[in-house]
VEXDREN-2710 file (C-alpha; in Angstrom, 1 decimal):
% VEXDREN-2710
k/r/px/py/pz
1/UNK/11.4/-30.1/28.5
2/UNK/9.7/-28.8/26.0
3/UNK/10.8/-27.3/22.8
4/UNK/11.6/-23.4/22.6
5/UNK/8.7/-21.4/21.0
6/UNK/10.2/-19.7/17.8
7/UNK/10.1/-16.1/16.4
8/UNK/7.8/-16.5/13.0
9/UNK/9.6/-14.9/10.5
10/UNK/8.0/-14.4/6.5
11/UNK/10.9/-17.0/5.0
12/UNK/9.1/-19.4/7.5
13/UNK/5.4/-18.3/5.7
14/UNK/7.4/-19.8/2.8
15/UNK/4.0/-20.4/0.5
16/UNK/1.5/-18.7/3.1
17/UNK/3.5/-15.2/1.8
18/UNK/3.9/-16.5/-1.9
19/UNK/5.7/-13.2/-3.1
20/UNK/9.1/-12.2/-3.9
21/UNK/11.2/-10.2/-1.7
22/UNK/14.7/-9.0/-1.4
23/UNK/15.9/-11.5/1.2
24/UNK/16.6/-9.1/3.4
25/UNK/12.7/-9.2/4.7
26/UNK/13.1/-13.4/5.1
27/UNK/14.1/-12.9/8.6
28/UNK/11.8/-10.2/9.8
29/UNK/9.4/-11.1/12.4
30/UNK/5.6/-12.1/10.4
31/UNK/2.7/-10.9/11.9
32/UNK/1.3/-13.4/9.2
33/UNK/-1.9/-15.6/10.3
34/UNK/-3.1/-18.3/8.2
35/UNK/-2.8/-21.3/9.8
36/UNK/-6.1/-21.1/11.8
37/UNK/-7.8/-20.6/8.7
38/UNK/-6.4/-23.7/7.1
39/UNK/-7.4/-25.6/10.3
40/UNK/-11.1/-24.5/9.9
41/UNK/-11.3/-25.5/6.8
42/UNK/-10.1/-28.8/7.4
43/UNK/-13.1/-29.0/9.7
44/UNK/-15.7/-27.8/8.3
45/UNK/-16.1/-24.5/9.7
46/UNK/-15.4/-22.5/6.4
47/UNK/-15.7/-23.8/3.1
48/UNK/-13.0/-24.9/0.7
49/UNK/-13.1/-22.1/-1.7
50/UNK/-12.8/-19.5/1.6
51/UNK/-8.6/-19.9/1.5
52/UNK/-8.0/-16.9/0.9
53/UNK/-8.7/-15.9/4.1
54/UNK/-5.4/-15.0/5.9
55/UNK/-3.4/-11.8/6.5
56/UNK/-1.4/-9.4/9.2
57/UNK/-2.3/-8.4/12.5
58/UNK/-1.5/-5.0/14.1
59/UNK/-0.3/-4.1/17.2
60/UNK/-1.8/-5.2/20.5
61/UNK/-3.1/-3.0/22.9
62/UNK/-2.4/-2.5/26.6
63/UNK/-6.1/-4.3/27.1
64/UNK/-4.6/-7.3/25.1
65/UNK/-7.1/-6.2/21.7
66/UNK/-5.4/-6.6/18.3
67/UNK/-5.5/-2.5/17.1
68/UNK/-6.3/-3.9/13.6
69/UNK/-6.4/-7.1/11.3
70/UNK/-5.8/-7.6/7.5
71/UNK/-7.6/-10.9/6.8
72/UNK/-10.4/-10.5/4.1
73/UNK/-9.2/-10.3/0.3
74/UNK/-11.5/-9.9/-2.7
75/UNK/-10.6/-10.8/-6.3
76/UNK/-12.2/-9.3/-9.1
77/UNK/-14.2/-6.5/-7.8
78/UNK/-14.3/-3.4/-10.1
79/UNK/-13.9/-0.5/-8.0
80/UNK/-15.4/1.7/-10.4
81/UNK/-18.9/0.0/-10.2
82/UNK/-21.1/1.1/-7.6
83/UNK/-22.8/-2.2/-7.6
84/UNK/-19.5/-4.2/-7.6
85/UNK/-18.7/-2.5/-4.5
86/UNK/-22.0/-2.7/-2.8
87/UNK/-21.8/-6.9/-3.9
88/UNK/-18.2/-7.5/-2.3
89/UNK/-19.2/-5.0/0.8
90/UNK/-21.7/-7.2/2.2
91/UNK/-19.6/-10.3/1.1
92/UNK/-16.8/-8.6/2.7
93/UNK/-18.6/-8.6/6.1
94/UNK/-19.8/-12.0/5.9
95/UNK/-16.4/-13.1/5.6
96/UNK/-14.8/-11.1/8.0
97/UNK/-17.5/-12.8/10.6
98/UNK/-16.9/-16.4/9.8
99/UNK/-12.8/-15.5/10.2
100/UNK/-13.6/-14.1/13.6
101/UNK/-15.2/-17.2/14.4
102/UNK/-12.4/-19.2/13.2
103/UNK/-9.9/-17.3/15.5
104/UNK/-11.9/-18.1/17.9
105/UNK/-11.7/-22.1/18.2
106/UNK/-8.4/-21.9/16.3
107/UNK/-5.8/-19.1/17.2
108/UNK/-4.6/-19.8/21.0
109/UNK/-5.5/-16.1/22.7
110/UNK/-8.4/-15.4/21.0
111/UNK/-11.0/-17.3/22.5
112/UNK/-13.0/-14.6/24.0
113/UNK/-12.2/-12.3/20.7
114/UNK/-15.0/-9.9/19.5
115/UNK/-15.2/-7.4/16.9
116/UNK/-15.1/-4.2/17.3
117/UNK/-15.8/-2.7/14.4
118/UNK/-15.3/-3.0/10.4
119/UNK/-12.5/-0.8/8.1
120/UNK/-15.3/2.0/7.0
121/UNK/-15.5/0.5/3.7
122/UNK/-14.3/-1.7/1.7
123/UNK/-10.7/-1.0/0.4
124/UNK/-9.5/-0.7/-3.2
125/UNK/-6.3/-0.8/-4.0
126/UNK/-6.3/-0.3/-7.8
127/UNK/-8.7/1.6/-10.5
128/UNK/-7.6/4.0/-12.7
129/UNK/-4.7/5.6/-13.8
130/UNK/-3.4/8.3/-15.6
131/UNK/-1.6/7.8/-19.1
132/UNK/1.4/10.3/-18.2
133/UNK/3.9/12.5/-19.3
134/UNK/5.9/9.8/-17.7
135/UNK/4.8/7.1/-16.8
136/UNK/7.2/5.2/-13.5
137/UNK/8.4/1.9/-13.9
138/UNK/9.2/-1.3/-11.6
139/UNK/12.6/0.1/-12.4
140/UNK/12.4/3.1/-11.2
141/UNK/10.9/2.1/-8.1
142/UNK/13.3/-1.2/-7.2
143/UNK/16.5/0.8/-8.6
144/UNK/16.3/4.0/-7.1
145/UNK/15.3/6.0/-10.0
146/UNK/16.2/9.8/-10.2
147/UNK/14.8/12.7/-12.0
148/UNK/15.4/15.9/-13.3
149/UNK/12.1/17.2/-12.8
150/UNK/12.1/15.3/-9.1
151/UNK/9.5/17.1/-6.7
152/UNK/10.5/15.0/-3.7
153/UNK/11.3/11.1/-2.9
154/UNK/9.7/8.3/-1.3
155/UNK/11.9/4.7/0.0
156/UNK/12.1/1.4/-1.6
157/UNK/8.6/0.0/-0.1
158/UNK/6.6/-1.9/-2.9
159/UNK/4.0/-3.9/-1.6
160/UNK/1.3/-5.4/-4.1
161/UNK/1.6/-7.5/-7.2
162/UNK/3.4/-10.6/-5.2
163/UNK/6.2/-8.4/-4.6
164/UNK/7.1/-7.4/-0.9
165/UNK/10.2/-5.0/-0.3
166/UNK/10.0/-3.1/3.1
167/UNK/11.9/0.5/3.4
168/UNK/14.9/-0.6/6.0
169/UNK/17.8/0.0/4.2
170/UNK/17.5/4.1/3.4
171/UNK/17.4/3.3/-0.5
172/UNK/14.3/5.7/-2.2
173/UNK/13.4/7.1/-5.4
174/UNK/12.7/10.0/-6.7
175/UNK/9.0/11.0/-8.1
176/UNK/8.9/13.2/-11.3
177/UNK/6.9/16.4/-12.2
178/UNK/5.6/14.4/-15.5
179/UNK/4.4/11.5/-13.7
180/UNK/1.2/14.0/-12.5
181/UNK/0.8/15.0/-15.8
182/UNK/-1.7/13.7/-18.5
183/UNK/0.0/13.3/-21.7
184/UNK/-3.2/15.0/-23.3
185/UNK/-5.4/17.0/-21.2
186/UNK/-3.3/20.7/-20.7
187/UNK/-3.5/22.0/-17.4
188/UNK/-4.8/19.2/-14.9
189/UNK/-2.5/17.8/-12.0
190/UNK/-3.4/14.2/-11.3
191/UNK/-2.0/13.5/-7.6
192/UNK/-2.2/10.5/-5.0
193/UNK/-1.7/6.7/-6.3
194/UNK/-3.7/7.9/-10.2
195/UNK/-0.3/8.8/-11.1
196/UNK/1.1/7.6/-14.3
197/UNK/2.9/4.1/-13.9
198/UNK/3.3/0.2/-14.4
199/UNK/1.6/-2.0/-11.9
200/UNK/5.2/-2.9/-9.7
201/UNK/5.2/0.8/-9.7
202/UNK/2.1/1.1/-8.6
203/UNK/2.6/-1.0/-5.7
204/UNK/4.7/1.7/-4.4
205/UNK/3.4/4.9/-5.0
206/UNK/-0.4/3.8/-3.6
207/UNK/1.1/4.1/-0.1
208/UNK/-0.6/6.9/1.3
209/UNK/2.8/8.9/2.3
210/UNK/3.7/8.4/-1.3
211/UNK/0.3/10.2/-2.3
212/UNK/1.0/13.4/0.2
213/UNK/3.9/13.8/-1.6
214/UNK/3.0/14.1/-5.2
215/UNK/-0.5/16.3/-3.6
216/UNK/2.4/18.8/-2.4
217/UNK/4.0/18.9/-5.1
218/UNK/0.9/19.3/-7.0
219/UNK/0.0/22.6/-4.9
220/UNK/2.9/23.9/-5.1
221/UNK/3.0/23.6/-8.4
222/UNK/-0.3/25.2/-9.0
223/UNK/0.2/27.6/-7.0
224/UNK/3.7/29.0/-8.7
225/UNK/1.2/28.3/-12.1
226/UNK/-0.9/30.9/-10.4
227/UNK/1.5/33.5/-9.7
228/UNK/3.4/33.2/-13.4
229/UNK/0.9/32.6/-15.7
230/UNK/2.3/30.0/-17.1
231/UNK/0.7/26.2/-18.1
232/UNK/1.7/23.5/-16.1
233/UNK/3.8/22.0/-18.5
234/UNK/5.6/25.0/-18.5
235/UNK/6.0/25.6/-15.4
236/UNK/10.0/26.4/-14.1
237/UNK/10.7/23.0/-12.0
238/UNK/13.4/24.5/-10.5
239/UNK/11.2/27.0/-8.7
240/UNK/8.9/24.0/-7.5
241/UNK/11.9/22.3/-6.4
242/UNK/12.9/25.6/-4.5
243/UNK/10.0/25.8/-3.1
244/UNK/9.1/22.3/-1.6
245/UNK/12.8/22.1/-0.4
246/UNK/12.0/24.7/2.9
247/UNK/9.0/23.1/4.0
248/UNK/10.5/20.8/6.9
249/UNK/8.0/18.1/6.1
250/UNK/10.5/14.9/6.8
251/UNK/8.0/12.9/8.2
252/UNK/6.4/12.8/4.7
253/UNK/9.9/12.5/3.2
254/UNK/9.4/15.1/0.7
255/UNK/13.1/16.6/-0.4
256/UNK/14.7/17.1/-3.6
257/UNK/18.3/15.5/-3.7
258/UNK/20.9/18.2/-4.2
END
């Protein structure tokens, strides 16, 4: 009789994950592939220095088709130089083509796998940022920081800078007014994951739900600038706060705490 078939869960990635967590994520299911990767380059099918190759799979569809993989990481590529990304684009590609081919003979289900297309362009998590007003820390994000100035909240997800803590638990932080403002330029919102922070923090507020909230705040913001004349660094929070409170928008969990 043969032995069960287990539930891969990211404590049993152990080194393929390499990041810290809060031990609560340890027992979560992994949708983590690498060792098809490591196989092919035991054999010769991708060379030595390719081990970074390995990542997360999406869901499957009905037609059996992963909806989306996350295999192809690229270190050192400045995402502010048009030649840099043109360089790890095409180097991008090549990769993703020799990891397809390596599912293939490797990963048990995806012998007839095919690719269907390629993420639009090449994705960069981190370029510039703002020097803020305030400027979030790993703190704030890990320990549920709160504000004041608060112009709505996001949950305890950081994912980036070998630290991996998934929102399961209902624990968030709140994201201040300052944070979208430049400590020297008067009058400019900077919204979206350019927002002033440390890198831990960083990790948190690139999500793209994160970024819709501080761009409504931002509007709203501006807007009530608009109407009162005033500079942004003047602004009345309170009436920003009042403001984004109605707007029903719980999907993107913007709320102020009362």
């Amino acid at each position: 009789m043969s032995e069960p078939t287990l539930r891969p869960t990211r404590k049993d990635g152990g080194g393929e994950w390499n990041i810290e967590t809060a031990g609560k994520e340890d027992r979560m299911f992994s949708p983590f592939i690498k060792k098809p990767f490591e196989k092919a380059i035991k054999e010769g099918l991708l060379p030595a220095n390719l081990n970074t190759i390995a990542g997360t799979w999406g869901a499957i569809h009905d037609s059996g088709e992963l909806t989306y993989m996350n295999l192809i990481h690229l270190d050192k590529c400045d995402g502010t130089d048009p030649d840099d990304l043109t360089k790890f684009e095409i180097e991008g590609r090549r990769q993703t083509m020799m990891a397809i081919d390596a599912l293939r003979r490797y990963m048990p289900g995806c012998e007839s796998a095919r690719l269907r297309n390629f993420g639009m362009t090449i994705g960069i998590r981190d370029t510039r940022k703002i020097d803020a007003a305030y400027n979030l820390t790993e703190t704030d994000v890990r320990e549920q920081g709160r504000f004041e100035d608060s112009i709505g909240i996001y949950p305890e997800f950081i994912d980036g800078y070998g630290i991996l803590i998934l929102p399961t638990t209902g624990r968030y932080f709140q994201i201040p007014y300052r944070s979208l403002l430049p400590k020297k330029v008067k009058n400019l919102f900077v919204a979206g994951r350019a927002i002033g922070g440390d890198p831990v923090s960083h990790a948190a507020t690139r999500n793209m739900s994160c970024c819709a909230v501080t761009g409504q705040g931002a509007g709203i913001a501006a807007a009530l600038s608009l109407k009162s004349k005033a500079d942004l660094h003047q602004i009345d929070i309170g009436q920003v706060q009042e403001e984004t409170r109605p707007t029903g928008c719980s999907g993107l969990l913007i709320a102020i705490e009362s």
